[in-house]
MIDOSE-1310 file (N, C-alpha, C; in nm, 2 decimals, decimal comma, always signed):
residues 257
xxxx	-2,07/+1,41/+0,90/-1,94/+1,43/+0,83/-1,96/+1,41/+0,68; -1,94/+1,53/+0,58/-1,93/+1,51/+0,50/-1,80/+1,40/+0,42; -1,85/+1,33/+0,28/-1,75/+1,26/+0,20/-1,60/+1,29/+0,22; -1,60/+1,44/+0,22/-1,41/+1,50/+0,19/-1,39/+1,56/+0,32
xxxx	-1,48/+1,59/+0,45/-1,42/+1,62/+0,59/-1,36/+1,63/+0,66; -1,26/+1,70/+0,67/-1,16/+1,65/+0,75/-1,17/+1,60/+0,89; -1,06/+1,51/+0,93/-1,13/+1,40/+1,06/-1,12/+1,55/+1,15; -1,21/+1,52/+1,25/-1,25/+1,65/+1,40/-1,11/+1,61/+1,49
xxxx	-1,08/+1,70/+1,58/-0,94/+1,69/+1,65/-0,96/+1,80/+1,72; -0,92/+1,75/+1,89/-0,89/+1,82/+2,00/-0,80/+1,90/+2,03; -0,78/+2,04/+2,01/-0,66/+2,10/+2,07/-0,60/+2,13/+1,94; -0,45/+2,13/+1,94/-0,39/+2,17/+1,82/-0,45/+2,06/+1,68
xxxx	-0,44/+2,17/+1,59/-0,45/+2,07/+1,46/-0,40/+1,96/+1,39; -0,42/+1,89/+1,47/-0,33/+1,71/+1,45/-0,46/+1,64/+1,39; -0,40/+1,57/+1,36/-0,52/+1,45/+1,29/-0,50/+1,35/+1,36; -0,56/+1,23/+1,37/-0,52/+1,03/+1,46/-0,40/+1,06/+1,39
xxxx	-0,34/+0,98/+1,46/-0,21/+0,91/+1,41/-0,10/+0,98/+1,29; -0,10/+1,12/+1,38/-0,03/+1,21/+1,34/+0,11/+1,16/+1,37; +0,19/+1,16/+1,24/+0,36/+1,21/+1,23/+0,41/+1,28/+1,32; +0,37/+1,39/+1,38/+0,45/+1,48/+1,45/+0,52/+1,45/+1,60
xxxx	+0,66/+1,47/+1,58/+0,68/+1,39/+1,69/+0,67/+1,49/+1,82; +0,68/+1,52/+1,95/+0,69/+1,62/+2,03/+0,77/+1,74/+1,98; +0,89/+1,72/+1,93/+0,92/+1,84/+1,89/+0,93/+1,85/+1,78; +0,92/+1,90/+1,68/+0,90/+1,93/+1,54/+1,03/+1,93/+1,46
xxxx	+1,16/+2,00/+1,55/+1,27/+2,05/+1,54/+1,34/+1,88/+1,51; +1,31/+1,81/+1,62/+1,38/+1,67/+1,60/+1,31/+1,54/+1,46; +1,29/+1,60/+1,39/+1,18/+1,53/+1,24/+1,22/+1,59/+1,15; +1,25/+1,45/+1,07/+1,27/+1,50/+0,94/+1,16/+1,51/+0,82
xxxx	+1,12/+1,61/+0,81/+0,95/+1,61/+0,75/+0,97/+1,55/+0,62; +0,86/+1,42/+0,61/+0,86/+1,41/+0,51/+0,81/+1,48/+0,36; +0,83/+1,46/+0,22/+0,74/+1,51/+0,15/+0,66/+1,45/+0,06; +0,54/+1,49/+0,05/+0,42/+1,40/-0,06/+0,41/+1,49/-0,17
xxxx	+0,40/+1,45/-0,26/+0,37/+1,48/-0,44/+0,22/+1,46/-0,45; +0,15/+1,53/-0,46/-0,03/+1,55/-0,52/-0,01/+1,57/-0,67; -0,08/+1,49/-0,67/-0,11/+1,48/-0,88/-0,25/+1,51/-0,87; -0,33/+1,59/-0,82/-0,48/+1,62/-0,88/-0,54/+1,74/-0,96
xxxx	-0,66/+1,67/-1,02/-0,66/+1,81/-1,12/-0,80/+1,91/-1,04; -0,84/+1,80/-0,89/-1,01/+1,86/-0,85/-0,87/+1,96/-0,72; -0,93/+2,09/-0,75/-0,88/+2,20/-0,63/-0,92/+2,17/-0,51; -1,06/+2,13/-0,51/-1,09/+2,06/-0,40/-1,03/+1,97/-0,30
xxxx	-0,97/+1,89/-0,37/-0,94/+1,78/-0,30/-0,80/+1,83/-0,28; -0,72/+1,86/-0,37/-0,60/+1,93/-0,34/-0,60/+2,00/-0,20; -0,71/+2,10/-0,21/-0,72/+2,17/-0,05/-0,72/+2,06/+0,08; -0,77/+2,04/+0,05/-0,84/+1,86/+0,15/-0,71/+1,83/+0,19
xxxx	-0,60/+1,78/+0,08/-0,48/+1,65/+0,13/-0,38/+1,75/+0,16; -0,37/+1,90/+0,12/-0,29/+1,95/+0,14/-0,24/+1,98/+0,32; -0,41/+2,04/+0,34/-0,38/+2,10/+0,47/-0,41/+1,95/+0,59; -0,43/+1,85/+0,52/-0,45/+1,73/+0,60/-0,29/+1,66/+0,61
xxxx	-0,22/+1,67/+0,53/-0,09/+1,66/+0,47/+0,00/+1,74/+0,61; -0,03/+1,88/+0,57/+0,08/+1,98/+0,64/+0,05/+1,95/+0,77; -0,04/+1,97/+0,85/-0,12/+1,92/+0,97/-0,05/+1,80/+1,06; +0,02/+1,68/+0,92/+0,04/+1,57/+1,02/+0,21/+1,58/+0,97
xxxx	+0,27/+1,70/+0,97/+0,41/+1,73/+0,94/+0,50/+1,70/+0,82; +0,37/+1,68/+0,67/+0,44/+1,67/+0,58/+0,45/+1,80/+0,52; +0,60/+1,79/+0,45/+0,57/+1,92/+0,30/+0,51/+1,89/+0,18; +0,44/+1,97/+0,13/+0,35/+1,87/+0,00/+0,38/+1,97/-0,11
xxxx	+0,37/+1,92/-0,22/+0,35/+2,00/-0,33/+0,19/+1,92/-0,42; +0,14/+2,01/-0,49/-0,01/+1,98/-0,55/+0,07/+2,06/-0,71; -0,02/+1,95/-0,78/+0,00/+2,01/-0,94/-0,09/+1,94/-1,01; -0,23/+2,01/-1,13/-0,30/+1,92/-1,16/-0,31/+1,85/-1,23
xxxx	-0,16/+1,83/-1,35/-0,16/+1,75/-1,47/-0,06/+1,66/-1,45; -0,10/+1,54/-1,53/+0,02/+1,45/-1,50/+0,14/+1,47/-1,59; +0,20/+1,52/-1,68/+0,26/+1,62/-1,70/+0,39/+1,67/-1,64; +0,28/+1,80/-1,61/+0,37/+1,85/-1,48/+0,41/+1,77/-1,37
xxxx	+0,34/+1,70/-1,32/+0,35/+1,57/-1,17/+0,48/+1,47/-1,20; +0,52/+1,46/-1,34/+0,64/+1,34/-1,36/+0,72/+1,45/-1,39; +0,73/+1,59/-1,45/+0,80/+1,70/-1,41/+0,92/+1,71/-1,28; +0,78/+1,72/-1,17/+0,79/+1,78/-1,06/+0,87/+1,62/-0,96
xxxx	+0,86/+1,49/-0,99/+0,89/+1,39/-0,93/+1,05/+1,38/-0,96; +1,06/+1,43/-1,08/+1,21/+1,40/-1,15/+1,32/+1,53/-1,10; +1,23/+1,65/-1,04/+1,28/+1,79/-1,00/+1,34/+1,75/-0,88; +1,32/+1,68/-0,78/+1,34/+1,69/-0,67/+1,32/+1,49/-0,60
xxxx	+1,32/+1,47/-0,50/+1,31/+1,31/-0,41/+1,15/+1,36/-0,34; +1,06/+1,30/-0,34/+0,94/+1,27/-0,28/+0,97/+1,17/-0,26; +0,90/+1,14/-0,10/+0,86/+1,04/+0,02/+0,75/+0,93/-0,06; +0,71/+1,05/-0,11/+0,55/+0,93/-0,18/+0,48/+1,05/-0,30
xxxx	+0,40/+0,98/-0,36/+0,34/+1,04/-0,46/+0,16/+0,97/-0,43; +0,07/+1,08/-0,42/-0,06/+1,03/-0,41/-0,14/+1,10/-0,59; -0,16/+0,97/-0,64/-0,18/+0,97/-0,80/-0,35/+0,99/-0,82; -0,43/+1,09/-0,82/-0,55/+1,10/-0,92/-0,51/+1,01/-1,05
xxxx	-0,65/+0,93/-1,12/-0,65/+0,86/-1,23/-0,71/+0,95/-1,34; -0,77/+1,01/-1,28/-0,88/+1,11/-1,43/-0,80/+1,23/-1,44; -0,68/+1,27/-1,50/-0,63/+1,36/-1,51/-0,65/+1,45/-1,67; -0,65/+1,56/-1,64/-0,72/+1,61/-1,80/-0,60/+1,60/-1,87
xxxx	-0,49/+1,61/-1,91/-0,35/+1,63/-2,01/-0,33/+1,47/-2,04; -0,39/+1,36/-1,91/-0,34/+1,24/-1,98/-0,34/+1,12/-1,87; -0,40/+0,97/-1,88/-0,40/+0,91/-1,83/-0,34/+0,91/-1,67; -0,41/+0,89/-1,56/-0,34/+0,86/-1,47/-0,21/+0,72/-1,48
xxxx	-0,26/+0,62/-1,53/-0,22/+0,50/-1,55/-0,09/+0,53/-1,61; -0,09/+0,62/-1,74/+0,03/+0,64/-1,83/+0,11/+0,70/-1,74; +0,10/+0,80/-1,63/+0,18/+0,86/-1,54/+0,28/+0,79/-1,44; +0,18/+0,68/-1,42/+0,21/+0,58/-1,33/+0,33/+0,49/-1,45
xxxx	+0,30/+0,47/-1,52/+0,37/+0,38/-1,59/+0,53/+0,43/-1,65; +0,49/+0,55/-1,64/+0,64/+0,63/-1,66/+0,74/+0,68/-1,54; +0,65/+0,71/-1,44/+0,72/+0,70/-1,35/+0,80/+0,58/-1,27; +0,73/+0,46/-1,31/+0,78/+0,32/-1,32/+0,89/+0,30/-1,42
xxxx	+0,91/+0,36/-1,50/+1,06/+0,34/-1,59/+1,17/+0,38/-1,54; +1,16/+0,44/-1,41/+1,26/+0,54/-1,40/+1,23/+0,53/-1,20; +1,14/+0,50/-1,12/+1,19/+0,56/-0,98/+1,08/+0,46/-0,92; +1,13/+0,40/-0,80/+1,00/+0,31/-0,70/+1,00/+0,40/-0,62
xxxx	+0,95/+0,54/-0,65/+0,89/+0,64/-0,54/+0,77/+0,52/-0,51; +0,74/+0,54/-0,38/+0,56/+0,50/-0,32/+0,48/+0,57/-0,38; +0,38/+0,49/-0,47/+0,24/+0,57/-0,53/+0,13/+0,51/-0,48; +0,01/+0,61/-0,43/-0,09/+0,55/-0,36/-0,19/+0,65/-0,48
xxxx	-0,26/+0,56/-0,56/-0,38/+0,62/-0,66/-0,51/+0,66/-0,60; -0,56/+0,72/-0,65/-0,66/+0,80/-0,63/-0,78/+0,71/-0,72; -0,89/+0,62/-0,69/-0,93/+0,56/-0,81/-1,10/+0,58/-0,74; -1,21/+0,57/-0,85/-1,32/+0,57/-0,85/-1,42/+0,50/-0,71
xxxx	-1,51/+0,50/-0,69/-1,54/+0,39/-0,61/-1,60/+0,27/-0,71; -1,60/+0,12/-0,66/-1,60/+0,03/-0,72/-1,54/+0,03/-0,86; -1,39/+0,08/-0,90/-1,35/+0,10/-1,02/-1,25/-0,03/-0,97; -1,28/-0,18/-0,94/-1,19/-0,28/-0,94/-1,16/-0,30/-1,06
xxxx	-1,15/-0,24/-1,19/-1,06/-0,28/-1,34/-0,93/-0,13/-1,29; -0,97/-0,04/-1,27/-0,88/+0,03/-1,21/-0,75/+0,01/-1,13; -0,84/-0,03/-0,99/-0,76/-0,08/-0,87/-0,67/-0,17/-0,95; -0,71/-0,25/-0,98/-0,60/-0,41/-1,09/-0,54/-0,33/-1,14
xxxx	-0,56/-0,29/-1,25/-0,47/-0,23/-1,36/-0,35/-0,13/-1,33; -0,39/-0,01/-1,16/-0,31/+0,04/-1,08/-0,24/-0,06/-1,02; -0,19/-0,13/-0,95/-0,11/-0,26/-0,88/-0,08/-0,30/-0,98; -0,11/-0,36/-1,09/-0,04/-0,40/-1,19/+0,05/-0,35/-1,24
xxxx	+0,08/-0,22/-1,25/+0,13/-0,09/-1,27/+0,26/-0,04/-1,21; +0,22/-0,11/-1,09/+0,34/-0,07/-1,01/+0,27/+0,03/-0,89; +0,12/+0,06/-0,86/+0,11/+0,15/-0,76/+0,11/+0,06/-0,59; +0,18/+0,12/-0,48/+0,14/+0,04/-0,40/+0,07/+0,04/-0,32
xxxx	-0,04/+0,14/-0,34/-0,19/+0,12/-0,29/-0,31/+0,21/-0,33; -0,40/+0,21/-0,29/-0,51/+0,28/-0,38/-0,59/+0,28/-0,24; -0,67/+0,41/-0,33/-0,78/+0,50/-0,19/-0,90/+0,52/-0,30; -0,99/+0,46/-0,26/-1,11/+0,50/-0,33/-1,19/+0,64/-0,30
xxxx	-1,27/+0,67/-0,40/-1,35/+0,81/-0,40/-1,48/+0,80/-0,38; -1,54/+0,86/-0,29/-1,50/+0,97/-0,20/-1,44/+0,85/-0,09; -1,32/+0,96/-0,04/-1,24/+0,89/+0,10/-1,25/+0,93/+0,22; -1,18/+0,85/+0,31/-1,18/+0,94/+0,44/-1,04/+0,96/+0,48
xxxx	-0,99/+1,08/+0,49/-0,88/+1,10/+0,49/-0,77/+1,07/+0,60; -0,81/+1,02/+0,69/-0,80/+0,93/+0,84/-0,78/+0,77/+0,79; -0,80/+0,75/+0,68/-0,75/+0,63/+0,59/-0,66/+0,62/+0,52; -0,69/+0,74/+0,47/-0,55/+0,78/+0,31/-0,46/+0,81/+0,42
xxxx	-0,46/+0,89/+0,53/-0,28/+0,90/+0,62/-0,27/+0,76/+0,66; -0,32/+0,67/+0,71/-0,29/+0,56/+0,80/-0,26/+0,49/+0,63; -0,29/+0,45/+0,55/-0,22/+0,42/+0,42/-0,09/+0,47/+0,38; -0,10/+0,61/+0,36/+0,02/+0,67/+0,34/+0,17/+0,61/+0,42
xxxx	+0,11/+0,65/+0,57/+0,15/+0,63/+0,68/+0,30/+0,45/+0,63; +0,15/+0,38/+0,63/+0,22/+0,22/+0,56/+0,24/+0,23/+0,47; +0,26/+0,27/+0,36/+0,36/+0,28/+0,22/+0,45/+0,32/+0,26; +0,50/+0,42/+0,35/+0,59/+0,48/+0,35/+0,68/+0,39/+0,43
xxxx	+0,67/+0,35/+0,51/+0,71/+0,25/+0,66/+0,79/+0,11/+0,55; +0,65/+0,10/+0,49/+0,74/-0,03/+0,36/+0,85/-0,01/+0,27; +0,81/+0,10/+0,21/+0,92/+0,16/+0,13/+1,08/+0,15/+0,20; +1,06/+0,21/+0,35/+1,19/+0,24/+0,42/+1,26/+0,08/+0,44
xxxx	+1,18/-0,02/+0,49/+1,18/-0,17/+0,58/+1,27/-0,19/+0,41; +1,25/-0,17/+0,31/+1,31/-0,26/+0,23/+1,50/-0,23/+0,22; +1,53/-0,15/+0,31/+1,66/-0,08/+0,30/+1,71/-0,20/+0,45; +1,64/-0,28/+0,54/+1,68/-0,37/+0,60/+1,69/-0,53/+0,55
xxxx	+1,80/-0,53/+0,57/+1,77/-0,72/+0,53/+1,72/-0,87/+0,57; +1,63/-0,91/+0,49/+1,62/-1,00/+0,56/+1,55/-1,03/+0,71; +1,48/-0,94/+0,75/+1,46/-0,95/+0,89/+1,37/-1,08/+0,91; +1,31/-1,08/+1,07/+1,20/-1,15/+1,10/+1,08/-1,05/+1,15
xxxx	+0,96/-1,13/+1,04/+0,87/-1,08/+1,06/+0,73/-1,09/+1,18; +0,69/-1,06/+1,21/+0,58/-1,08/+1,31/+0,42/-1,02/+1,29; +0,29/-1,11/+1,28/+0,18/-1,09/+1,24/+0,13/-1,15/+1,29; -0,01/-1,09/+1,38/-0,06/-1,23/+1,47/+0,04/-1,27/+1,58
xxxx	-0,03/-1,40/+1,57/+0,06/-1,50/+1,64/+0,20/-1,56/+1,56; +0,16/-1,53/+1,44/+0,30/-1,63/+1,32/+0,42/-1,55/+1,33; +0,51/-1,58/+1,31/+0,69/-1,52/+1,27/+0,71/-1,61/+1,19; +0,78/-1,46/+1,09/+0,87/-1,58/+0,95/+1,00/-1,55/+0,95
xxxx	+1,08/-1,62/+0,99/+1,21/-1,58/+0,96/+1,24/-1,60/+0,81; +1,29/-1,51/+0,76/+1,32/-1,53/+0,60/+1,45/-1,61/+0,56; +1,55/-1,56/+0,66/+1,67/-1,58/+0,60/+1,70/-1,78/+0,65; +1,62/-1,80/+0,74/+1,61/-1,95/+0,79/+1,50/-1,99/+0,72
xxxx	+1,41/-1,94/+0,72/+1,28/-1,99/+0,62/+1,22/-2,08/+0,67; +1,18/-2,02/+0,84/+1,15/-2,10/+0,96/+1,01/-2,00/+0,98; +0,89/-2,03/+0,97/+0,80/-2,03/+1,02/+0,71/-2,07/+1,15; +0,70/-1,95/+1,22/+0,63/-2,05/+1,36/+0,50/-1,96/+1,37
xxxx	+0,39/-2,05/+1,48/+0,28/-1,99/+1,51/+0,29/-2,05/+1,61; +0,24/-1,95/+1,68/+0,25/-1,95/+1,91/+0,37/-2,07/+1,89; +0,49/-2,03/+1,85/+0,62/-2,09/+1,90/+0,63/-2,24/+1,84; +0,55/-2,24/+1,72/+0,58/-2,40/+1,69/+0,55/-2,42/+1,58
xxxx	+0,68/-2,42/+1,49/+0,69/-2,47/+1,38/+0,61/-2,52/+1,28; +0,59/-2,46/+1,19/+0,48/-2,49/+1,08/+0,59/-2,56/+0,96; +0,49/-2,66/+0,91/+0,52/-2,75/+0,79/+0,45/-2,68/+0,64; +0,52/-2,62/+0,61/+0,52/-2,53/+0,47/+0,51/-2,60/+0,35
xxxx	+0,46/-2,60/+0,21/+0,53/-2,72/+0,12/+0,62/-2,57/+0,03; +0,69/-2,61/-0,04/+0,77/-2,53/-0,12/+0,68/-2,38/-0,18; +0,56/-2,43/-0,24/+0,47/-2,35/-0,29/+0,41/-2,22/-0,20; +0,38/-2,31/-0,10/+0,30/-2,25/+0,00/+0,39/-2,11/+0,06
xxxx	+0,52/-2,17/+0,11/+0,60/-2,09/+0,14/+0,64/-2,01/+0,02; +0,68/-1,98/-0,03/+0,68/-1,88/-0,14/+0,61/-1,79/-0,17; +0,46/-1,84/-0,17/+0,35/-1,74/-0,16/+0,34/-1,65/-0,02; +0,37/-1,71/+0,11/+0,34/-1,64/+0,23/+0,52/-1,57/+0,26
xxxx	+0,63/-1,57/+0,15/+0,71/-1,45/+0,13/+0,68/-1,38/+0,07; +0,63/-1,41/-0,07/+0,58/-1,26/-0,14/+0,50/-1,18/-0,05; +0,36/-1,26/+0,00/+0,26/-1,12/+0,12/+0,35/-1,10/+0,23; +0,51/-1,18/+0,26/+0,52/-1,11/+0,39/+0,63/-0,92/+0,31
xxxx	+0,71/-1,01/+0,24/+0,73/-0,91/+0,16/+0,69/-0,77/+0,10; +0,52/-0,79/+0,10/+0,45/-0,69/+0,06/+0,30/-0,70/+0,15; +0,43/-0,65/+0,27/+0,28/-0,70/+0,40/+0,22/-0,51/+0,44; +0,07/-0,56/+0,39/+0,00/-0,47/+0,44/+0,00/-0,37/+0,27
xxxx	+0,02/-0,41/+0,18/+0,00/-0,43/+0,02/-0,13/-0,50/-0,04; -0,17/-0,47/-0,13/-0,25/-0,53/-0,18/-0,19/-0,55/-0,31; -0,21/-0,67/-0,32/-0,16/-0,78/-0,44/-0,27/-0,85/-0,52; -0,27/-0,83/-0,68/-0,37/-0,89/-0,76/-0,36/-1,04/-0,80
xxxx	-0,45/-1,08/-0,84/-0,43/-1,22/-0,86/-0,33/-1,26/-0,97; -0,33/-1,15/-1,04/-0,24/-1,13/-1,17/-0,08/-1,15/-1,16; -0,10/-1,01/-1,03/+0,04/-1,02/-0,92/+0,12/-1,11/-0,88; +0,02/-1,20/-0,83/+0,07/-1,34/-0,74/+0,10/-1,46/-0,82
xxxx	-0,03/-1,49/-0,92/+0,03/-1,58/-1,00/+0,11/-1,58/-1,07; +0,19/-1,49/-1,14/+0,28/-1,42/-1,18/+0,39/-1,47/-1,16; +0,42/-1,39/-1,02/+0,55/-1,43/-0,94/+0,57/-1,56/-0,89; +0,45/-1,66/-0,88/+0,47/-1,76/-0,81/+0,44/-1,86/-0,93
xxxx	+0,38/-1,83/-1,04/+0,36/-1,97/-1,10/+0,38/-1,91/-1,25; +0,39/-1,80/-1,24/+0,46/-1,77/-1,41/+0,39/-1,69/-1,46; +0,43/-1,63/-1,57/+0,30/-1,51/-1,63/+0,20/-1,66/-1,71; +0,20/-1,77/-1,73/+0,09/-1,84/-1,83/+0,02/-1,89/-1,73
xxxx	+0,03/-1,86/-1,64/-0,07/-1,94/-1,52/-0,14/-1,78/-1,43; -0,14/-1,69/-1,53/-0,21/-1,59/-1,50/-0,35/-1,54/-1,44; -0,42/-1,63/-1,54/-0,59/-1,64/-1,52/-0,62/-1,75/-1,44; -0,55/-1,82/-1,36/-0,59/-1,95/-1,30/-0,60/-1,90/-1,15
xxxx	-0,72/-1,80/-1,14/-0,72/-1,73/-1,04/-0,77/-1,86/-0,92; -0,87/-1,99/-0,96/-0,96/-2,05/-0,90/-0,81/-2,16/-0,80; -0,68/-2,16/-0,86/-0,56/-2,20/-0,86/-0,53/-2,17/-0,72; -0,49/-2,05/-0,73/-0,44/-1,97/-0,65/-0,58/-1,95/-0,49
xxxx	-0,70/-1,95/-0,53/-0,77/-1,94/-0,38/-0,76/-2,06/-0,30; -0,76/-2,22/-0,38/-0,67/-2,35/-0,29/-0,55/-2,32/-0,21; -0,43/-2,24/-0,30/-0,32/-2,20/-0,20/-0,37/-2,15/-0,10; -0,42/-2,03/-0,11/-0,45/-1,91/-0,01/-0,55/-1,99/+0,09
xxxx	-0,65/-2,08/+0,08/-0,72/-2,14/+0,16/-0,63/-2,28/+0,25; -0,53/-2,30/+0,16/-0,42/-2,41/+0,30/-0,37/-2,27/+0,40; -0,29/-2,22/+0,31/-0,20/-2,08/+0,40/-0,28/-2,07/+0,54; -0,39/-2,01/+0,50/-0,52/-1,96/+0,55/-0,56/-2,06/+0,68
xxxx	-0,56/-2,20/+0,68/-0,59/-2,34/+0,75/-0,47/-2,36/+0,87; -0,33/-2,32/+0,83/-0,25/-2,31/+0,92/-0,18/-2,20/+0,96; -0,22/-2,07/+0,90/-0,17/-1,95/+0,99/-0,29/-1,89/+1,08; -0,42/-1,90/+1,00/-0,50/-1,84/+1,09/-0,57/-1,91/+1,16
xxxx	-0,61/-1,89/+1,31/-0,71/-1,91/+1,42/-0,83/-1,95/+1,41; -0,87/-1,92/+1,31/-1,06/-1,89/+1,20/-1,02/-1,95/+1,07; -1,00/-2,01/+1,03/-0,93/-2,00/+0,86/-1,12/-1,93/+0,80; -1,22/-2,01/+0,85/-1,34/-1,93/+0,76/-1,36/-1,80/+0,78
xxxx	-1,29/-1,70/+0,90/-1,27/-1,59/+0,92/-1,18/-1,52/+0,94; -1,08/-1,53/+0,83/-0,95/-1,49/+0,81/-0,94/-1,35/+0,83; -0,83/-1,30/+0,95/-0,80/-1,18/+0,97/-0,66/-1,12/+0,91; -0,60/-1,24/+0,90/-0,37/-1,22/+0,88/-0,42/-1,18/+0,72
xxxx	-0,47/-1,25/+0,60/-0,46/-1,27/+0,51/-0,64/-1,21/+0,48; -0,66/-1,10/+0,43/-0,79/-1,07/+0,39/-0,77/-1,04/+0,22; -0,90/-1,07/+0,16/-0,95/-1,09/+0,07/-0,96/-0,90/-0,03; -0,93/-0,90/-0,10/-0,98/-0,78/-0,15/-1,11/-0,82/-0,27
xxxx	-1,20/-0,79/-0,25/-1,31/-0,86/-0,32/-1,28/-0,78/-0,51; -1,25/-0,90/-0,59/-1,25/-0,89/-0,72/-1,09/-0,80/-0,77; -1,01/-0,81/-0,65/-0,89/-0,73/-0,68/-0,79/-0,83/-0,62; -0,80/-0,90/-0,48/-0,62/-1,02/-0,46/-0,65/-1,02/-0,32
xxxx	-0,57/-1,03/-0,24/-0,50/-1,04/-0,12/-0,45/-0,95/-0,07; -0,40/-0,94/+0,08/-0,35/-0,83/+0,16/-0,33/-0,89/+0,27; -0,19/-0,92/+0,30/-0,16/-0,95/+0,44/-0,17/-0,85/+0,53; -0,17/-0,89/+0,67/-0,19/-0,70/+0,77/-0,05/-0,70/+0,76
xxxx	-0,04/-0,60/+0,84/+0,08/-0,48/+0,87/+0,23/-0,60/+0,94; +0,30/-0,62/+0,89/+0,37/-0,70/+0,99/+0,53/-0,62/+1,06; +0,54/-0,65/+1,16/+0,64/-0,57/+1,24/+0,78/-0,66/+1,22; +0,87/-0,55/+1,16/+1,00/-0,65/+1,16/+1,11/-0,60/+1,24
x	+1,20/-0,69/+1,23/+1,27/-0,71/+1,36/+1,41/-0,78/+1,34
């Protein structure tokens, strides 16, 4: 399989973990915004796009792409960084003045100054190059599911074995109550909040300890290593709360309720 392949599929043209529901008629398709300038790839997400019941539109400058975001409501926006008319980042950052559409970047492989600087930005996830497109939907897929969850209030969440109730601010694991310190808990609402997100160190410290306690990344791995001691099973082989190497955190997918 080559780098840009599309995933192989049985029967009609569905991809894993295809959108489409049995009838097509009963769906409200969603739509994705393509900001790329490679035709290539455009081809790629387009027909991998339509395939799993989105409408897409493709345009290759960013430019045109904050144009076309302001013309109409897109479900999500998938952002290329190397665009020829003008930064990806700048696109991202103007589109941030004005709409929390879902943006999922398009960024280099090992470009972790990127990845950071997109999340910092406001993107809520990133797909490295070359991808497999059976990742970028199951991504998509979860940005979009988050985006919607935030129109519910308050719920309870479920991961693992743990539940957080937010609005009690009652935490259990297999049914029994966990002892939080103020800190702690605060940090494990922001990831549940932006569960299945990747969050920079920058991100976290930020929100939790202030923008001057920004670089005190070595700070923040103590929190994450108690969290880590009493939510997970393994704490030395943390599955709830994984690591993004040289970019933050990422809690998994949590189901609310």
């Amino acid at each position: 399989r080559g780098v840009y392949n599309l995933p192989e599929s049985n029967g009609p043209a569905l991809f894993p973990g295809s959108d489409l529901m049995n009838s097509p008629e009963n769906q409200t398709r969603l739509s994705v915004l393509i900001i790329d300038d490679e035709a290539q790839i455009q081809r790629l997400l387009t027909v991998a796009l339509e395939a799993n019941g989105y409408v897409v539109s493709a345009v290759g400058e960013g430019r045109e792409g904050i144009a076309k975001a302001a013309q109409r409501r897109y479900d999500a926006i998938i952002l290329d960084l190397g665009l020829p008319d003008m930064n990806g980042l700048e696109v991202l950052k103007n589109l941030r003045e004005w709409t929390q559409i879902p943006v999922i970047v398009l960024t280099v492989q090992d470009g972790e100054t990127e990845k950071v600087e997109s999340l910092d930005r406001g993107a809520d996830d990133y797909v490295t190059k070359p991808f497999n497109t059976s990742e970028l939907l199951a991504r998509l897929r979860a940005t979009v599911r988050r985006a919607n969850r935030s129109e519910v209030a308050e719920p309870i969440y479920r991961f693992g074995d743990v539940e957080v109730n937010l609005a009690s601010r009652h935490v259990l694991r297999k049914g029994e109550q966990l002892r939080l310190t103020a800190t702690e808990y605060a940090l494990l609402r922001l990831f549940v909040q932006h569960a299945g997100k990747v969050l920079t160190h920058q991100q976290i410290l930020r929100q939790i300890w202030g923008p001057e306690h920004e670089s005190q990344t070595q700070y923040l791995r103590v929190y994450i290593l108690r969290l880590r001691e009493k939510l997970e099973a393994n704490p030395a082989e943390p599955v709830l709360i994984a690591t993004e190497p040289g970019v933050g955190y990422r809690l998994v997918e949590a189901v609310a309720s």
